[in-house]
N, C-alpha and C positions, 0 to 999 in steps of 0.2 A: 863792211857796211852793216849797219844795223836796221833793226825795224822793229817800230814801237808796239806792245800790246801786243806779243808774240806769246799763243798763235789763237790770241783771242778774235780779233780783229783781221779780217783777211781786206789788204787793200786792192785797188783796181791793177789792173796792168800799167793806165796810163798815167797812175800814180807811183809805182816804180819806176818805170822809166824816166820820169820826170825828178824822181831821187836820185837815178845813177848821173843824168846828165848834173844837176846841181851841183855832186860830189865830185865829177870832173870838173867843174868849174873852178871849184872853191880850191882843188889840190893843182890847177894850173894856170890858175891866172886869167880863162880865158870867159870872154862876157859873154860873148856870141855864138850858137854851135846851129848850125847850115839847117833847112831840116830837107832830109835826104841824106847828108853826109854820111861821114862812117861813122861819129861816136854817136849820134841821133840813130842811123839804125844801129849798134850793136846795142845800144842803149834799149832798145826795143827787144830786140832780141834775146836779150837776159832778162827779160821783164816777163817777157812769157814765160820762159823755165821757173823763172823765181814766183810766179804767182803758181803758178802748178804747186810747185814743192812748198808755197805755203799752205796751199789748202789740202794737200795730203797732210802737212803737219798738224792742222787745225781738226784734220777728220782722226788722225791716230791720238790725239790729246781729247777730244772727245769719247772714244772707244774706254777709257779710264775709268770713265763715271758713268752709271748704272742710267741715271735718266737722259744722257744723251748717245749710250750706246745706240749701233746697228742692231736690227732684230739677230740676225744671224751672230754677231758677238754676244747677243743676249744668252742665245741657245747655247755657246759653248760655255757664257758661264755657267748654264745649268748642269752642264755635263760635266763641268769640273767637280761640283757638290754630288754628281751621281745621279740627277734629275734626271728623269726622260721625260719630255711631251707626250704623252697618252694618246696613242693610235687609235683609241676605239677599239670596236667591238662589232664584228658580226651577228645578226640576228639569227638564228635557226629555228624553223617553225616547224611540225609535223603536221603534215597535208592528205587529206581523205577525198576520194573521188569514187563515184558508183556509175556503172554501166559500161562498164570495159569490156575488150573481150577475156574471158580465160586461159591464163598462161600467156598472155599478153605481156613483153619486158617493158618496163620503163629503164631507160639508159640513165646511167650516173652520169652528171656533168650536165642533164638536159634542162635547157632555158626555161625559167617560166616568168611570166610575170603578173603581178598583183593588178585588177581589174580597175579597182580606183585609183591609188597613186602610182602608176604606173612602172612601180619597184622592182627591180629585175632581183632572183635567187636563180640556183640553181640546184638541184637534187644532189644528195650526196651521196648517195649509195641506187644501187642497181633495186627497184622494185619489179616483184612480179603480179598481176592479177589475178588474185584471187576466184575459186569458183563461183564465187557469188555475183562476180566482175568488179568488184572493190579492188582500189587502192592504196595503200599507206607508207610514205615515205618522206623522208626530213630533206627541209631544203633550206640553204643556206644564202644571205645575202650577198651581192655582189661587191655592195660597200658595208663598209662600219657605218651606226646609227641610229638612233634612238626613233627613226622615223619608221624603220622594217622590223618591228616588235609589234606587230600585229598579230592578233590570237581569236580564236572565238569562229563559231559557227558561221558568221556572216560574213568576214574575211574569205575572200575568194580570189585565186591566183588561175591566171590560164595557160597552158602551152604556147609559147612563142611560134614556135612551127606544130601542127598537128601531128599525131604519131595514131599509126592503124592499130586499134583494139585498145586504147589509150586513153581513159576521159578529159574532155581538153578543158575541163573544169576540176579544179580541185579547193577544197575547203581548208584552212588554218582551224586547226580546232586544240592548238597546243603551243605554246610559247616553249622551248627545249632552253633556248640559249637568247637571253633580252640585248639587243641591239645599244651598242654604246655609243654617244658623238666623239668624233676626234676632238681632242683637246685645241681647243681656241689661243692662240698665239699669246692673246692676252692674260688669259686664264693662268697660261703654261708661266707666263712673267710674275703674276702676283704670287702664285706660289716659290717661284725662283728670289722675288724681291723677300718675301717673308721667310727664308731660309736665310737669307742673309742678315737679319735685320735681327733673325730667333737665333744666336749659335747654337746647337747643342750644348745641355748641359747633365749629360746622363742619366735621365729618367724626368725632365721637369715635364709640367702639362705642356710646356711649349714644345717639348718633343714629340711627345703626342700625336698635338695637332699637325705638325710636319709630316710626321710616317701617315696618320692615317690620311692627310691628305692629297698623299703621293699617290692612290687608287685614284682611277678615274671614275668619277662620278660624285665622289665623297668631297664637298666642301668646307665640313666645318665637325666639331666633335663638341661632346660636353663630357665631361673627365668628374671622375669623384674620386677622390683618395680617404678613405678610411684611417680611422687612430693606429689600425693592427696592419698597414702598409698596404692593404687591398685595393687595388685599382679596379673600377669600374670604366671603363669607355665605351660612349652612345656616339655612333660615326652618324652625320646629316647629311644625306642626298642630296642634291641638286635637283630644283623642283619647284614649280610652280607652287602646289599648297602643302597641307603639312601632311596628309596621305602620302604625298608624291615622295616626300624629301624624306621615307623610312628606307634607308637602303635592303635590298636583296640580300638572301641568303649568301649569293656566291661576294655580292662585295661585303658581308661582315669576316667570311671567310678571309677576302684578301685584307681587309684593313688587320684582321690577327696578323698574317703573313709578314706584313709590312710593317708591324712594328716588332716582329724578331726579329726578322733580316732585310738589309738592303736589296737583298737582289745578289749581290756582288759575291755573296758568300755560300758555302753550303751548311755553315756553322750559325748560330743567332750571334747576330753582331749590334744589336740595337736594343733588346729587351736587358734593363739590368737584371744581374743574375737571380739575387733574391725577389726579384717583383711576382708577385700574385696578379697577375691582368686577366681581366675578362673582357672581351667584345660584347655589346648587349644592345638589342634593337631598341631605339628612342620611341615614347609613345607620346600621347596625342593630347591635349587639353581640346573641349569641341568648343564653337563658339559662334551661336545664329545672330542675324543682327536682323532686326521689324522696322520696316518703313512706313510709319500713317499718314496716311495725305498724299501717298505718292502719284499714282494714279491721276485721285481725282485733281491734284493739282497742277498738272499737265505732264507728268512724268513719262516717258518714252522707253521702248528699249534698249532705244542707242544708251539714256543716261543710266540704267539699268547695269545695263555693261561696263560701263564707263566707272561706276560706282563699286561696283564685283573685285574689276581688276586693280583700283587704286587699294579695298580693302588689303584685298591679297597680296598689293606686296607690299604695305605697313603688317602684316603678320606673320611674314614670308620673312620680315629681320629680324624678328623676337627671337630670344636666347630665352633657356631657363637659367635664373642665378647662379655663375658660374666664376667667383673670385679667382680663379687659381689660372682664367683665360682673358680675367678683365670683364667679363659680363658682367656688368652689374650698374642698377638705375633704372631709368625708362628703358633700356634695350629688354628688360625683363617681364613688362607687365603689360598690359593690354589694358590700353587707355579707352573706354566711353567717350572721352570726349574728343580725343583725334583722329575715332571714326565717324565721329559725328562731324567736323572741321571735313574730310572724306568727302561726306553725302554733300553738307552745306557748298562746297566750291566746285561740285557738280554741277549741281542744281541750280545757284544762283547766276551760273555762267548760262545756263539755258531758261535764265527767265523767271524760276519760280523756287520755294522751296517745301520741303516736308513739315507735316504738322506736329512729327514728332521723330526722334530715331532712336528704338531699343537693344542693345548691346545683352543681350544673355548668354551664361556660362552654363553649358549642359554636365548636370551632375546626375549623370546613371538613370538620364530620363528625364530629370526635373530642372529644369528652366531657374537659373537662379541668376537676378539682374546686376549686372559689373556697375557699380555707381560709386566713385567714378573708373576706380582700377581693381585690377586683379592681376595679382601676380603666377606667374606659369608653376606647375606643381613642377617637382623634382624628376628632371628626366624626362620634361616633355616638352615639346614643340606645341606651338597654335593650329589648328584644323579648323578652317572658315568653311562652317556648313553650308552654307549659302544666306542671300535674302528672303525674308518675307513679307510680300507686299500685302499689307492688311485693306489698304483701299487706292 
């Protein structure tokens, strides 16, 4: 027995069945078959097994090709390339409290948690109180996250259970270790799909961009190769504005890492041998935008925000000129006039518009107007300083 469009096409049950009794017919002569009888049901009966086993065949012939694999087949392919999805990262904050009693212990391992978002740590080491009744000790998140990198005097975490001689308030006045997110399924595929799509080619910018953005947090890179073989790499955060997306100390650290070694080795398995590479923090081009008429012509702060965030992520895709990644064109320069297109379908959608919209490039202070483009200097991202509403 055959079956057409295998195993593109997955047919009904009552459409096998209705094939096996046909092909008894046609191999015996007979017109008529009972329904009830025995070839009607055994007719049935293999109809089931057989639609089973085509749609396991249809799902393992799927499993072949990247955009109709199972997430879970996804992950192994990543792990055949050596990929791993990025767990994140625990936050660690050092925490300050006064009025304790003296020689009073804080136990390692004891609960606390953040007074506003409700974020559970837990201390990592044994503190004692000091004579003064002060206390100082590091506390660590319970998950990975970008949301438990809270720092600063005004950060405040409380004891879960109270403890005698123990301030049940304590201040974050130190960021130790910045909270990372677990890598998003999605996330974890577009890097898997672009490992497949980039092979290695032993030192090209497309390997690169692979190793460094095998670090979690690091999405994108801008690579400069010099006449005399010197490679420059700027690794880009993951980030709302262009402050956001300067990665940390500890991730320029790992993206070096990661482009000598996979991981897998204790030898450099990735950096060609004669490469001169430098990791180097990516800096900033700034960029205010003036709105006149906003205001007074019926401007709100919902459109205010509305305006902010569509800026930010037309700025948030800017590259600086970067042939050797494919950068190159509008992804490079900062158009005047499709933040102004921005404001206008804001505004026009709530009724009114502005009497004018100014795009300035700050140069070491001085306001110099984009009209109509400006292209990003070398080695730098866009940093949208904000709005200014003039009226």
């Amino acid at each position: 027995m055959s079956l057409e469009d295998i195993p593109i096409k997955t047919p009904t049950t009552g459409g096998i069945s209705e094939f096996i009794q046909n092909e008894y017919k046609s191999l015996t002569g007979a017109t008529y078959l009972s329904t009830g009888g025995p070839v009607w049901t055994m007719a049935w009966a293999l109809a089931a097994i057989y639609v089973l086993l085509y749609r396991f065949g249809t799902w393992a012939f799927n499993q072949i090709f990247w955009s109709s694999a199972d997430p879970s087949n996804k992950k192994e392919r990543g792990s055949e390339y050596g990929m791993s999805q990025g767990t994140g990262q625990k936050a660690v904050l050092e925490v300050v409290g006064g009025g304790g009693t003296p020689a009073a212990t804080l136990p390692s391992g004891t609960l606390v948690q953040s007074v506003e978002g409700g974020y559970l740590y837990r201390t990592t080491s044994e503190a004692t109180v000091t004579g003064g009744g002060s206390v100082t000790v590091q506390i660590q998140s319970d998950l990975p996250g970008e949301e438990y990198s809270t720092a600063g005097g005004s950060n405040s975490v409380q004891l879960v259970a109270p403890l005698a001689g123990i301030p049940n308030i304590l201040f974050a006045t130190l960021l130790v270790t910045p909270g990372i997110d677990t890598e998003e399924d999605e996330d974890y595929f577009t890097r898997i799909y672009s490992r497949m799509i980039r092979q290695p080619q032993g030192g090209s910018p497309g390997d690169y961009f692979l190793w460094a953005t095998e670090v979690g947090g690091i999405i994108d890179i801008v690579i400069y190769i010099d006449a005399a073989g010197e490679i420059d790499v700027y690794p880009i955060a993951d980030g709302t504005n262009g402050s956001d997306k300067i990665p940390s100390g500890a991730e320029i650290t790992a993206v070096a890492a990661s482009i000598d070694t996979s991981g897998q080795f204790v030898y450099m398995d990735r950096r060609p041998r004669d490469a001169d590479i430098t990791v180097q923090t990516i800096g900033l081009d700034h960029f205010e935008i003036r709105l006149q008429g906003f205001t007074s012509n019926g401007g709100t702060g919902t459109q205010q925000t509305a305006i902010e965030e569509g800026i930010l992520e037309y700025m948030g895709s800017l590259r600086p000129s970067n042939p050797a990644l494919g950068r190159v064109g509008d992804i490079t320069e900062v158009n005047a006039n499709i933040i102004f297109s921005i404001v206008n379908t804001v505004t026009l959608a709530a009724g009114f518009t502005v009497d004018n919209v100014i795009t300035n490039y700050d140069n070491a202070g001085t306001p110099i107007l984009v009209n109509p483009k400006r292209a990003l200097g070398v080695a730098k991202i866009a940093h949208f300083d904000g709005l200014i509403i003039e009226s």
